[in-house]
N, CA and C atoms of all chains as a GROMACS GRO file, in nm:
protein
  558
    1UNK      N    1 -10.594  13.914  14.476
    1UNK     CA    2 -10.463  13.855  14.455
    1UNK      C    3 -10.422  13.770  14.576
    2UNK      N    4 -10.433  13.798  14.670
    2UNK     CA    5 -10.388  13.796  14.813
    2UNK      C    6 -10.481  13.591  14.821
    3UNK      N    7 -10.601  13.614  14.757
    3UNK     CA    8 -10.677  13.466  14.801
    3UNK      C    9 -10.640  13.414  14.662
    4UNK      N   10 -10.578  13.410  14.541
    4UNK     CA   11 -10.491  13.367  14.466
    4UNK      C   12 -10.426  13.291  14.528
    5UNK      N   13 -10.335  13.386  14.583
    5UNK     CA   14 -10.202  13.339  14.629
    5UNK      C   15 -10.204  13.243  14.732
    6UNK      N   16 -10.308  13.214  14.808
    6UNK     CA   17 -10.315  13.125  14.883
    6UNK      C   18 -10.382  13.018  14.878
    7UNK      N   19 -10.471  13.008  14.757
    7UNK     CA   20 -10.556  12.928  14.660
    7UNK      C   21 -10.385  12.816  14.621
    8UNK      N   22 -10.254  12.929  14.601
    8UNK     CA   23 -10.157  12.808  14.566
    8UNK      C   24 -10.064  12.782  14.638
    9UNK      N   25 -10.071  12.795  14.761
    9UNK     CA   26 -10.059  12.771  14.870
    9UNK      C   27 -10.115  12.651  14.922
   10UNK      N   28 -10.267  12.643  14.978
   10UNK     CA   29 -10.328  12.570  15.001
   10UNK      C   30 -10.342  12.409  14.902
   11UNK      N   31 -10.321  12.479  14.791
   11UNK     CA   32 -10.329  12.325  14.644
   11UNK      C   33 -10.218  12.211  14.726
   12UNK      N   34 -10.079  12.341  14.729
   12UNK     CA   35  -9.946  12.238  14.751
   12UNK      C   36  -9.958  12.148  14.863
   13UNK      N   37 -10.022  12.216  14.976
   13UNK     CA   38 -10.037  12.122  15.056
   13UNK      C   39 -10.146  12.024  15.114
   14UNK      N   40 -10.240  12.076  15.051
   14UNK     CA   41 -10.346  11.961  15.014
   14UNK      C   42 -10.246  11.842  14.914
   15UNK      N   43 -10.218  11.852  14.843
   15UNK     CA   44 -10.142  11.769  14.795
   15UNK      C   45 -10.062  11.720  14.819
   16UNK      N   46  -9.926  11.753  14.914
   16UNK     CA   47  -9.829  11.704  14.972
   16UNK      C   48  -9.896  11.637  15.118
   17UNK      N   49 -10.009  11.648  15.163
   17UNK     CA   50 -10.034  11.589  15.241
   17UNK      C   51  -9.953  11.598  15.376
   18UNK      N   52  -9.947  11.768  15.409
   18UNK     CA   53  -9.891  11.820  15.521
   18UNK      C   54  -9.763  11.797  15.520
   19UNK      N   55  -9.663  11.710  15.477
   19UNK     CA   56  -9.538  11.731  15.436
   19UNK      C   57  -9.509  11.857  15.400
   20UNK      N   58  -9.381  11.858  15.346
   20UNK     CA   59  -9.324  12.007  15.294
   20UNK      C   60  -9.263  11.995  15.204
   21UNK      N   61  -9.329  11.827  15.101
   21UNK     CA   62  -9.276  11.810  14.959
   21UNK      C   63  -9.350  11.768  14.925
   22UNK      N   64  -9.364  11.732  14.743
   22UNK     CA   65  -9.442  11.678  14.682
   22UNK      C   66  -9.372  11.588  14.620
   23UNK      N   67  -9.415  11.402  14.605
   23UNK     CA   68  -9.295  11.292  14.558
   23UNK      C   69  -9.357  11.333  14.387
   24UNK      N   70  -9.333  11.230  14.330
   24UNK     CA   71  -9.335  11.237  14.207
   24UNK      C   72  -9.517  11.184  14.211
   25UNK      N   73  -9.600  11.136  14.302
   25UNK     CA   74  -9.703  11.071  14.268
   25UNK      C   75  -9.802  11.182  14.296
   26UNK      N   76  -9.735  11.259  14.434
   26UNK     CA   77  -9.832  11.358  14.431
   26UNK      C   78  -9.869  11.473  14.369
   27UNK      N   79  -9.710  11.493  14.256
   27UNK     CA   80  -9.729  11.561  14.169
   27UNK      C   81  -9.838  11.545  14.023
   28UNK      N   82  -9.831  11.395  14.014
   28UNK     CA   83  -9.932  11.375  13.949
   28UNK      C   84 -10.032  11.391  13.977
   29UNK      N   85 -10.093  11.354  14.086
   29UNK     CA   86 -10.224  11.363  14.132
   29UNK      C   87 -10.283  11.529  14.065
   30UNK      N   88 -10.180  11.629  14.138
   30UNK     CA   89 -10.247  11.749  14.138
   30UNK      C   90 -10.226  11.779  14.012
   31UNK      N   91 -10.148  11.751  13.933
   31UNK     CA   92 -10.194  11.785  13.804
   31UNK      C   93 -10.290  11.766  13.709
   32UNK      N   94 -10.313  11.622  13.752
   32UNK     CA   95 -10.438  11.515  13.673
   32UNK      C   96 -10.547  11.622  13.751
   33UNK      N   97 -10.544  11.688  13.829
   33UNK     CA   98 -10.651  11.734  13.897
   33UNK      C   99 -10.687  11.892  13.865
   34UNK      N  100 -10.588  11.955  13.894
   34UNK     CA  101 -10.563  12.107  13.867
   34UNK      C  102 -10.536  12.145  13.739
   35UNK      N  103 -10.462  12.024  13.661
   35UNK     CA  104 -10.397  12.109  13.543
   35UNK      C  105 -10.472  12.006  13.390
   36UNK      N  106 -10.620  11.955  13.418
   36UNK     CA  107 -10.639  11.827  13.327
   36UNK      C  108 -10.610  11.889  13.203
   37UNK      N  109 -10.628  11.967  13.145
   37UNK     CA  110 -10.627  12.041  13.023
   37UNK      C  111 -10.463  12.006  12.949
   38UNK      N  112 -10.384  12.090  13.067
   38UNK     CA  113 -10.223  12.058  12.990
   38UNK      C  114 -10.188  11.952  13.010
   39UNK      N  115 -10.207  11.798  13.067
   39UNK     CA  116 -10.152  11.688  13.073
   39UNK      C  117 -10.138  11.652  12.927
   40UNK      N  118 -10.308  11.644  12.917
   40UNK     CA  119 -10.375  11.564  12.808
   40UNK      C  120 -10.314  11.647  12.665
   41UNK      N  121 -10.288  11.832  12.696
   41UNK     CA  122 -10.229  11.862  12.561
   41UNK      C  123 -10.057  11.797  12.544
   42UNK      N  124 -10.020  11.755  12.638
   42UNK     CA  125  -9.844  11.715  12.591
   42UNK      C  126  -9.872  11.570  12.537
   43UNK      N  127  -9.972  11.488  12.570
   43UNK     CA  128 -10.016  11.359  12.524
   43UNK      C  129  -9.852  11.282  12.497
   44UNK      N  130  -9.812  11.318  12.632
   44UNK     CA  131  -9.715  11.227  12.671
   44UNK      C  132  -9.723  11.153  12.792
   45UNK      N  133  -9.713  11.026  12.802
   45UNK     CA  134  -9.714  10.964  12.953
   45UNK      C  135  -9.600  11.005  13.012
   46UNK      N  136  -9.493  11.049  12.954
   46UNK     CA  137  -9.374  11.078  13.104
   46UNK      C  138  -9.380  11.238  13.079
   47UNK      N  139  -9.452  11.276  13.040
   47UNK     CA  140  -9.469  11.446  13.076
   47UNK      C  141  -9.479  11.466  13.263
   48UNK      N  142  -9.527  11.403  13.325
   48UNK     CA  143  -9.496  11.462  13.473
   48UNK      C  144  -9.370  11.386  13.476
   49UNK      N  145  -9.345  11.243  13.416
   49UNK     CA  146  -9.152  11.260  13.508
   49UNK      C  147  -9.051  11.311  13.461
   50UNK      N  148  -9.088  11.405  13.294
   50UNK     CA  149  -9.024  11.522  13.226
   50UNK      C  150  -9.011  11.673  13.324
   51UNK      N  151  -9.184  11.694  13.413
   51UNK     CA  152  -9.178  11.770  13.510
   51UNK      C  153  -9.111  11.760  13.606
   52UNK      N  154  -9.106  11.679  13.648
   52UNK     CA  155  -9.050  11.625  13.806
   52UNK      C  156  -8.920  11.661  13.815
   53UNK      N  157  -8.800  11.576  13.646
   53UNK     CA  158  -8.664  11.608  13.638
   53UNK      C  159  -8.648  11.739  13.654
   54UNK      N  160  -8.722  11.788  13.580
   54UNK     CA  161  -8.710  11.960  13.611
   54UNK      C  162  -8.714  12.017  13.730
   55UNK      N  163  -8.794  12.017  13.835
   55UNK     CA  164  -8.827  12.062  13.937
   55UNK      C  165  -8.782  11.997  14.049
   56UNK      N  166  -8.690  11.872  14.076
   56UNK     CA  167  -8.640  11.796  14.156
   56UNK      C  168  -8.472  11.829  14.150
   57UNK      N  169  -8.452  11.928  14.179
   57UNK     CA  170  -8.314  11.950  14.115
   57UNK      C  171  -8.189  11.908  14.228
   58UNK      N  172  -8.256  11.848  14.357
   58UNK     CA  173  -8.164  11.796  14.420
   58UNK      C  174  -8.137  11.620  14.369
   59UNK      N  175  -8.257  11.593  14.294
   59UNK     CA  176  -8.284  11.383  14.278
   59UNK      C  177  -8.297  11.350  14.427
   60UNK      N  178  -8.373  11.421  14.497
   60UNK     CA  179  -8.444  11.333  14.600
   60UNK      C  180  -8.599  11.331  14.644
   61UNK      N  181  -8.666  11.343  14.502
   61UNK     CA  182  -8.751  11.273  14.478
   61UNK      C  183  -8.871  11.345  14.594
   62UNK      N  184  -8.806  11.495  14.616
   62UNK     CA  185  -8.880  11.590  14.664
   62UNK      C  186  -8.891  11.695  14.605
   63UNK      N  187  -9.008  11.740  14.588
   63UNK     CA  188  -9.018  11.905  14.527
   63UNK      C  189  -9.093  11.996  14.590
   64UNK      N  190  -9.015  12.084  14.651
   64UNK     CA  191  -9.059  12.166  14.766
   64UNK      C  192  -9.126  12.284  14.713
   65UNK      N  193  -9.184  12.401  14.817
   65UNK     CA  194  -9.285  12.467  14.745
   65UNK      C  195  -9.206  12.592  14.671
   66UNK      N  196  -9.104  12.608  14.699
   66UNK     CA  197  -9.007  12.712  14.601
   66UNK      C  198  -9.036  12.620  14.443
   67UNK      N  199  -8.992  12.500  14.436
   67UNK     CA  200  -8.981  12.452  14.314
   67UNK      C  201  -9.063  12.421  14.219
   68UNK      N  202  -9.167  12.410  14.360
   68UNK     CA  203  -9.355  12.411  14.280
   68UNK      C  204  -9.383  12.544  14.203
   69UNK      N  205  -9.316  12.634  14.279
   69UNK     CA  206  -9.374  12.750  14.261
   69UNK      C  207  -9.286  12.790  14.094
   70UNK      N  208  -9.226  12.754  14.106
   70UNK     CA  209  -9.158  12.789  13.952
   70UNK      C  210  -9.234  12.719  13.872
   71UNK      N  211  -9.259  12.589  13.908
   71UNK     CA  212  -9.354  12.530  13.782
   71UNK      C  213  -9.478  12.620  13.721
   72UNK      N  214  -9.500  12.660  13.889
   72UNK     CA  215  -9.651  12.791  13.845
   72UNK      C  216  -9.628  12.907  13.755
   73UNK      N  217  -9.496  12.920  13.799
   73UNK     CA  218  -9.444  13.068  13.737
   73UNK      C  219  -9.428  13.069  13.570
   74UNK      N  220  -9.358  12.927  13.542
   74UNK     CA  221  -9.355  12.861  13.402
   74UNK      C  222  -9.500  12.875  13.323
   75UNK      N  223  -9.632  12.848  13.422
   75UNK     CA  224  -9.749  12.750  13.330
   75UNK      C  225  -9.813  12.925  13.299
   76UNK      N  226  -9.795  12.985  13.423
   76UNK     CA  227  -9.848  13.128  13.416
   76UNK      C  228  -9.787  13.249  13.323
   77UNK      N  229  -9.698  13.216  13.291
   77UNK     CA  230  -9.640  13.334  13.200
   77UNK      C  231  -9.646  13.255  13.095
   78UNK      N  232  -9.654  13.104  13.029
   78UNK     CA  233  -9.658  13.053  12.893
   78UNK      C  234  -9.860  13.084  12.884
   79UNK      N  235  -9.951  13.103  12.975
   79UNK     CA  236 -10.104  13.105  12.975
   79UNK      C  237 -10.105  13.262  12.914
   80UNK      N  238 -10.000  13.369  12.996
   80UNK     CA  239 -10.044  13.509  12.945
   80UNK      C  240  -9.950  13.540  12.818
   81UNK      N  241  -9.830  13.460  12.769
   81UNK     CA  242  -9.782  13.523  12.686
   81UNK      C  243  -9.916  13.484  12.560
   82UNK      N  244  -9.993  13.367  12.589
   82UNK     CA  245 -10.038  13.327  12.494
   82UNK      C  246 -10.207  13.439  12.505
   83UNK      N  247 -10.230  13.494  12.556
   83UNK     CA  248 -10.335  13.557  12.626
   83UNK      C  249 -10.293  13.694  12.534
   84UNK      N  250 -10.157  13.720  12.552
   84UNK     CA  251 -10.132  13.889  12.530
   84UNK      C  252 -10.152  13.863  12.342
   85UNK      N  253 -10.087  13.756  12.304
   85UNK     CA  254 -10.106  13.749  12.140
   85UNK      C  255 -10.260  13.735  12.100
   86UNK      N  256 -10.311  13.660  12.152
   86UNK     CA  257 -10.482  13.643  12.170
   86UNK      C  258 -10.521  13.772  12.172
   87UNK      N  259 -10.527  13.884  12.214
   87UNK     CA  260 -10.542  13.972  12.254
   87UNK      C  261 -10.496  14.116  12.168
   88UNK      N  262 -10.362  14.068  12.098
   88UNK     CA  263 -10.330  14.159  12.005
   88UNK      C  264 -10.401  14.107  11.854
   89UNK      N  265 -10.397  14.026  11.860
   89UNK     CA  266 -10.527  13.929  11.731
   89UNK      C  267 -10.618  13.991  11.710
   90UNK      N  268 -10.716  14.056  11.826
   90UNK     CA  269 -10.816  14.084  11.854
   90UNK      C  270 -10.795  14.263  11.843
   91UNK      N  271 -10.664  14.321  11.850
   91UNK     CA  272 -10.668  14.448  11.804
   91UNK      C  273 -10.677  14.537  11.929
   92UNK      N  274 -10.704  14.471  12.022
   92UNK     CA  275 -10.702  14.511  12.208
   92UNK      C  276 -10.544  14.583  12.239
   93UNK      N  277 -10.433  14.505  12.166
   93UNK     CA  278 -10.348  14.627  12.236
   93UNK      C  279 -10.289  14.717  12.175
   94UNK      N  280 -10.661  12.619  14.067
   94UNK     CA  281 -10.512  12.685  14.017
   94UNK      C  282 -10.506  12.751  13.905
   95UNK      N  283 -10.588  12.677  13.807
   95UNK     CA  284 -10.612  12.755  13.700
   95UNK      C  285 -10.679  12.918  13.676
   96UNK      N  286 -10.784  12.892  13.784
   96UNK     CA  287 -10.849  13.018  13.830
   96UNK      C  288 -10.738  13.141  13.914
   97UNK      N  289 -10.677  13.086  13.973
   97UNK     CA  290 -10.583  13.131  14.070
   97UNK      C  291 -10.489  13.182  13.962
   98UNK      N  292 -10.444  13.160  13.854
   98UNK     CA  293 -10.326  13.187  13.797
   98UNK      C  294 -10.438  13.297  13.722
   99UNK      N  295 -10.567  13.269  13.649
   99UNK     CA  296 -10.608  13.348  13.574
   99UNK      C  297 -10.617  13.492  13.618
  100UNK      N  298 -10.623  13.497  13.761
  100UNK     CA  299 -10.663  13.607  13.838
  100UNK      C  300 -10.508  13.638  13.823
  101UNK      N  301 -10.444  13.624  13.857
  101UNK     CA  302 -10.280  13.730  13.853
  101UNK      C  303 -10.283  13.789  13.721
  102UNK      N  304 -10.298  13.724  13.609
  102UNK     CA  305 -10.300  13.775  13.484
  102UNK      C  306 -10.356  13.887  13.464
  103UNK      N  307 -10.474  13.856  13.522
  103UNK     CA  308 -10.618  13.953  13.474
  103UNK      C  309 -10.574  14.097  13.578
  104UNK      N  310 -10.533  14.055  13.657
  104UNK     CA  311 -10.485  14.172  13.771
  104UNK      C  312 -10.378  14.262  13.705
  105UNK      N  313 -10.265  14.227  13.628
  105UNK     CA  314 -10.172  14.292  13.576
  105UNK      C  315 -10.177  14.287  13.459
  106UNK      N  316 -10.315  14.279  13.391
  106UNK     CA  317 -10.320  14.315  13.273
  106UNK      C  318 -10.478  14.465  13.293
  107UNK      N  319 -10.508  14.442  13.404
  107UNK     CA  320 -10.596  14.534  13.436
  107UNK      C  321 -10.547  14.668  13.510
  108UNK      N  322 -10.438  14.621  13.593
  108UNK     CA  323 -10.312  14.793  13.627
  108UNK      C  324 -10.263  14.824  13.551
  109UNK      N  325 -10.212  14.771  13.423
  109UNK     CA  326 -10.098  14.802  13.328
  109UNK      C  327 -10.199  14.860  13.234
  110UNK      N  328 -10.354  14.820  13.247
  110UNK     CA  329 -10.431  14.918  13.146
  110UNK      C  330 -10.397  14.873  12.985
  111UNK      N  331 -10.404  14.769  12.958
  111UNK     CA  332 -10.355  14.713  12.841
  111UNK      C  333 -10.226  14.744  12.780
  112UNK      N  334 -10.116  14.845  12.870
  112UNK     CA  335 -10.015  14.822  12.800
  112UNK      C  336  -9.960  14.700  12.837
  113UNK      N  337  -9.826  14.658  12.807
  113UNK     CA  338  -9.770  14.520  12.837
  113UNK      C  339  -9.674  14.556  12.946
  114UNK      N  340  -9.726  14.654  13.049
  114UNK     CA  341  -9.596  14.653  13.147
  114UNK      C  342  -9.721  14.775  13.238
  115UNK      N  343  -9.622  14.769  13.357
  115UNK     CA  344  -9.617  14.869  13.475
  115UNK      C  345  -9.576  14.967  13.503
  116UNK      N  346  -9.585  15.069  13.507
  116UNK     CA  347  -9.517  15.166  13.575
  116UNK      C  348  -9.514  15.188  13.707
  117UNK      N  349  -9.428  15.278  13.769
  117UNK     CA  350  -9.423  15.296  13.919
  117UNK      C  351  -9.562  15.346  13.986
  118UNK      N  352  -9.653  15.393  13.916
  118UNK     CA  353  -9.784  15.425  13.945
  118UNK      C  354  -9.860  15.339  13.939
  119UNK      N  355  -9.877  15.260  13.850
  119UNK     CA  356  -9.921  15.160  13.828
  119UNK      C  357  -9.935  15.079  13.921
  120UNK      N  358  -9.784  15.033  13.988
  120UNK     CA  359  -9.762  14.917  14.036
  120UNK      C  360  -9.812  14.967  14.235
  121UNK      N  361  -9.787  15.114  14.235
  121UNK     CA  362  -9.846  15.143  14.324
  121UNK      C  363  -9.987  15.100  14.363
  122UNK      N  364 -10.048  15.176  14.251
  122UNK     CA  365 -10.202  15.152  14.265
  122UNK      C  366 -10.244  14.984  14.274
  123UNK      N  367 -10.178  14.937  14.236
  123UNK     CA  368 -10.184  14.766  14.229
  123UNK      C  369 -10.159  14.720  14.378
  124UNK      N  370 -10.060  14.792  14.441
  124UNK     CA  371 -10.023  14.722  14.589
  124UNK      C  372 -10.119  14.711  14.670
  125UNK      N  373 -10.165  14.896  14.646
  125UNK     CA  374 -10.276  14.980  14.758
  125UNK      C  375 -10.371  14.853  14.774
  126UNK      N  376 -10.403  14.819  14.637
  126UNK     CA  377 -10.538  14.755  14.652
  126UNK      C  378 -10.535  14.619  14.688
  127UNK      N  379 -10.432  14.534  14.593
  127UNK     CA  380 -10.428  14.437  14.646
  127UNK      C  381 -10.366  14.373  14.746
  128UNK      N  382 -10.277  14.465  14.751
  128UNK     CA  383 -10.187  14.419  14.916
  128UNK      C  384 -10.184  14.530  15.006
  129UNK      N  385 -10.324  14.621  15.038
  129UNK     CA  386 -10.297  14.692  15.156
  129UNK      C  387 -10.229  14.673  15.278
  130UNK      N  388 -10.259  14.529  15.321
  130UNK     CA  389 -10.180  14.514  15.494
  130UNK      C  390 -10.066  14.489  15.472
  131UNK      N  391  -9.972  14.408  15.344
  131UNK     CA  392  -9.819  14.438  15.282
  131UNK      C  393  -9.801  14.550  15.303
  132UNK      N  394  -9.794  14.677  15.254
  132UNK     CA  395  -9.769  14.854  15.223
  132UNK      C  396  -9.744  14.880  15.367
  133UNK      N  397  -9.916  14.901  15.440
  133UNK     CA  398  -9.864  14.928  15.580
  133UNK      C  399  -9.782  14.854  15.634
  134UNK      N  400  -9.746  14.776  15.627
  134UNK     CA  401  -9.659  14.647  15.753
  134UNK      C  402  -9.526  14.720  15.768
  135UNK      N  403  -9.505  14.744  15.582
  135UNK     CA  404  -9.354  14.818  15.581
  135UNK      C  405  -9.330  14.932  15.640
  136UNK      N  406  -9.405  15.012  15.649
  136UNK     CA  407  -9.476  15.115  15.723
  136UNK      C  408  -9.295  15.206  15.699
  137UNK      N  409  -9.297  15.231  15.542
  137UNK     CA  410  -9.200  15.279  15.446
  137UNK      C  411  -9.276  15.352  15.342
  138UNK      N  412  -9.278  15.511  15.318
  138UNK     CA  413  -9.292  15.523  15.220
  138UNK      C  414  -9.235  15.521  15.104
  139UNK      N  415  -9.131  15.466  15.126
  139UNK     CA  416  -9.059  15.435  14.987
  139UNK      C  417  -9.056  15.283  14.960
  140UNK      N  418  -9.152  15.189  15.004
  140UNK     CA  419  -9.140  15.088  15.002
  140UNK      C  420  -9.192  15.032  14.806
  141UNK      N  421  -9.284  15.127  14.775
  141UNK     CA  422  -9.317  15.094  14.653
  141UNK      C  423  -9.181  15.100  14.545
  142UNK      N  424  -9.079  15.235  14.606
  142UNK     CA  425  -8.982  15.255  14.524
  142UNK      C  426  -8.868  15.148  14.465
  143UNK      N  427  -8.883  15.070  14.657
  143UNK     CA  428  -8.771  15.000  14.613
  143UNK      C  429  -8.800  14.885  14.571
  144UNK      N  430  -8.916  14.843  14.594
  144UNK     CA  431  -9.007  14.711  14.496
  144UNK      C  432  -8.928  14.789  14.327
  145UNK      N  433  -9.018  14.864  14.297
  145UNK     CA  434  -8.971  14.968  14.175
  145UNK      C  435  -8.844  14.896  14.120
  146UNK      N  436  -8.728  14.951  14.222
  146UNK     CA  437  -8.605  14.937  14.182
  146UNK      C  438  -8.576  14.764  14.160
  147UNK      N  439  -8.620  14.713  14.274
  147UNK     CA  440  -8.598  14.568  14.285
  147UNK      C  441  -8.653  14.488  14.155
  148UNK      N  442  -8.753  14.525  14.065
  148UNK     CA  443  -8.867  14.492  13.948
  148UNK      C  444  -8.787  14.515  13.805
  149UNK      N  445  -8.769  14.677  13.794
  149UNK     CA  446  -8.756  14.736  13.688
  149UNK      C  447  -8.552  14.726  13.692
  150UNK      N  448  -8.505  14.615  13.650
  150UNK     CA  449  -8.400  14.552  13.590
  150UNK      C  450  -8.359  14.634  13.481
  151UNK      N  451  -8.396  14.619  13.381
  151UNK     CA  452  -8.363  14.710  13.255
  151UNK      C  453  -8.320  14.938  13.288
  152UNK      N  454  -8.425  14.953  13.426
  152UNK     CA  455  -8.439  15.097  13.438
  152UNK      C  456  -8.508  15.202  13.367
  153UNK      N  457  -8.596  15.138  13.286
  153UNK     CA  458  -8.668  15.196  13.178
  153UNK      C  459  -8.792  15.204  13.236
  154UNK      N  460  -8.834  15.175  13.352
  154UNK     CA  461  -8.972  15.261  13.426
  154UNK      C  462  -9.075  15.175  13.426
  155UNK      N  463  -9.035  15.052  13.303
  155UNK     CA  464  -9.142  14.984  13.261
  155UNK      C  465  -9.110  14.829  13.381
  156UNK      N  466  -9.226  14.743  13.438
  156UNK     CA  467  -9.238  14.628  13.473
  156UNK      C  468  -9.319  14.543  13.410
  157UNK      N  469  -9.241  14.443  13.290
  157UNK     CA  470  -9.351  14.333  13.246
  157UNK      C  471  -9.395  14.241  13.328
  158UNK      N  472  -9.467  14.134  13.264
  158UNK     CA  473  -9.550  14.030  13.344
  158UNK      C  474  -9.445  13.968  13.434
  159UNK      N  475  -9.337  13.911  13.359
  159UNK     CA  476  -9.253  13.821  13.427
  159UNK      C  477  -9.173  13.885  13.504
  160UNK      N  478  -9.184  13.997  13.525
  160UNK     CA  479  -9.096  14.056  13.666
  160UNK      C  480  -9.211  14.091  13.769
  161UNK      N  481  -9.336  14.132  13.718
  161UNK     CA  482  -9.435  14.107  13.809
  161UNK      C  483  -9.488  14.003  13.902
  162UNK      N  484  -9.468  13.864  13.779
  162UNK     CA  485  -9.449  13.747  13.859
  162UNK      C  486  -9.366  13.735  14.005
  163UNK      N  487  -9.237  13.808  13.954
  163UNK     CA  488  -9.107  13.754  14.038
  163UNK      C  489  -9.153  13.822  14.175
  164UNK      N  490  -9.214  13.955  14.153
  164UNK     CA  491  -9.304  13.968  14.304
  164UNK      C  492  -9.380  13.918  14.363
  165UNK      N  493  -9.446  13.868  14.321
  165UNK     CA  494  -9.590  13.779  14.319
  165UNK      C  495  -9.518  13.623  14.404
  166UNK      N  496  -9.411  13.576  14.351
  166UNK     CA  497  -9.375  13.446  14.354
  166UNK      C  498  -9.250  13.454  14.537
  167UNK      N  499  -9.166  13.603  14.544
  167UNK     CA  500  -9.145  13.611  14.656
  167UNK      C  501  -9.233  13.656  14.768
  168UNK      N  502  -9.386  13.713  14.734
  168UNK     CA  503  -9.503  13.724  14.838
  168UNK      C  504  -9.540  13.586  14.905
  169UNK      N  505  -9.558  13.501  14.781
  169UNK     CA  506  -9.581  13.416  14.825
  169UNK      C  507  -9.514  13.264  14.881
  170UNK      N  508  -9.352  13.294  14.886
  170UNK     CA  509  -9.319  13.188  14.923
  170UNK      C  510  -9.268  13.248  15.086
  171UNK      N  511  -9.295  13.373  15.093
  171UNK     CA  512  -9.259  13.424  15.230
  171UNK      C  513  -9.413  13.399  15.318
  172UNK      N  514  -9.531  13.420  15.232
  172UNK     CA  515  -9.658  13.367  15.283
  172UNK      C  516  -9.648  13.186  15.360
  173UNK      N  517  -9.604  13.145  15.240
  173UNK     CA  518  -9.582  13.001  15.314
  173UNK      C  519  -9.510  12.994  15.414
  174UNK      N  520  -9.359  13.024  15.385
  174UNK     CA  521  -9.268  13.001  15.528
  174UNK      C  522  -9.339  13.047  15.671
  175UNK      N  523  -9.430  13.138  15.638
  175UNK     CA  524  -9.492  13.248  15.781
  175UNK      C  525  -9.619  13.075  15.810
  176UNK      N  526  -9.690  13.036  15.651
  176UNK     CA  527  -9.774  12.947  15.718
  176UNK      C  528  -9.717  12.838  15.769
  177UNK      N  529  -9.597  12.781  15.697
  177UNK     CA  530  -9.548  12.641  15.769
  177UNK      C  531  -9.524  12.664  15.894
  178UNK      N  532  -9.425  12.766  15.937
  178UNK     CA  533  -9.406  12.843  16.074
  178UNK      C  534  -9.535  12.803  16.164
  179UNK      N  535  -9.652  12.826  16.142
  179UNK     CA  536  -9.751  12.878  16.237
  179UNK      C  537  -9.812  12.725  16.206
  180UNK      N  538  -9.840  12.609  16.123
  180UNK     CA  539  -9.870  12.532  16.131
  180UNK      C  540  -9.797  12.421  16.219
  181UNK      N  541  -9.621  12.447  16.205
  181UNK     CA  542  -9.538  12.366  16.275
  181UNK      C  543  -9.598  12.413  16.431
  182UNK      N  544  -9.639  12.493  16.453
  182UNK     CA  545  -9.617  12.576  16.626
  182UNK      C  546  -9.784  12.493  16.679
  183UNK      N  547  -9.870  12.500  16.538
  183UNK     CA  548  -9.985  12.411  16.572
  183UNK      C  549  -9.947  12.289  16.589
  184UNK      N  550  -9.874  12.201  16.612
  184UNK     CA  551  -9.803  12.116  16.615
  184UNK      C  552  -9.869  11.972  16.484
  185UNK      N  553  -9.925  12.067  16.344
  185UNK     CA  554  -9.978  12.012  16.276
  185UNK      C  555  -9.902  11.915  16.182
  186UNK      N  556  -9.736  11.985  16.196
  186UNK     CA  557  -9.647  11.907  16.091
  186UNK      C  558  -9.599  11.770  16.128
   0.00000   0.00000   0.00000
């Protein structure tokens, strides 16, 4: 858990590029990168500046790692709620 | 990240033993292992309790995913502040 957790740690700021925000471009980047799977499923082009509004909740076009981290918290509990039904499908719980 | 998120899942779906939640034992045995140097630091034995209390909202004994998260998500944004801390002092920022 512990090298998880710093696996998303390390992403944010590989990506923010030692700053202590991510603009709206570098949010793309790491998504086009980390997340290719869910871009391509919203098969929307303003799906990251749909993200961004969300997670920029001051409009200055910074999103710090508290706010990143909710995005994670969002992608990770919509991956297991969909995991736990997968799973009851299967007669597992 | 994807890997990184899969592993939290798989972690609290592997303490909880396929139910859909935690118990105070549970969540114990989950710390021991994955956050031994957390447990000692607090160097509290009631530190699991009051995680416990701090988790289990409802009082029903049980901790689902998304309050598991909410631990998971204050480990790690106190992980960062400790790394920005020690990166600013590297005079890396």
């Amino acid at each position: 858990m512990e090298h998880a957790m710093e696996t998303m740690m390390s992403t944010f700021h590989k990506f923010a590029r030692y700053k202590s925000y991510l603009t709206k471009e570098d949010l793309r980047v790491l998504m086009e990168k980390d997340f290719p799977g869910f871009l391509e499923n919203q098969n929307d082009p303003l799906a990251v500046d749909k993200i961004m509004m969300d997670l920029d909740e001051c409009r200055d076009g910074k999103v710090g790692f508290q706010s990143f981290f909710s995005l994670i918290t969002g992608l990770t509990i919509a991956f297991n709620d969909y995991f736990v039904v997968n799973m009851k499908q299967k007669g597992k719980k």
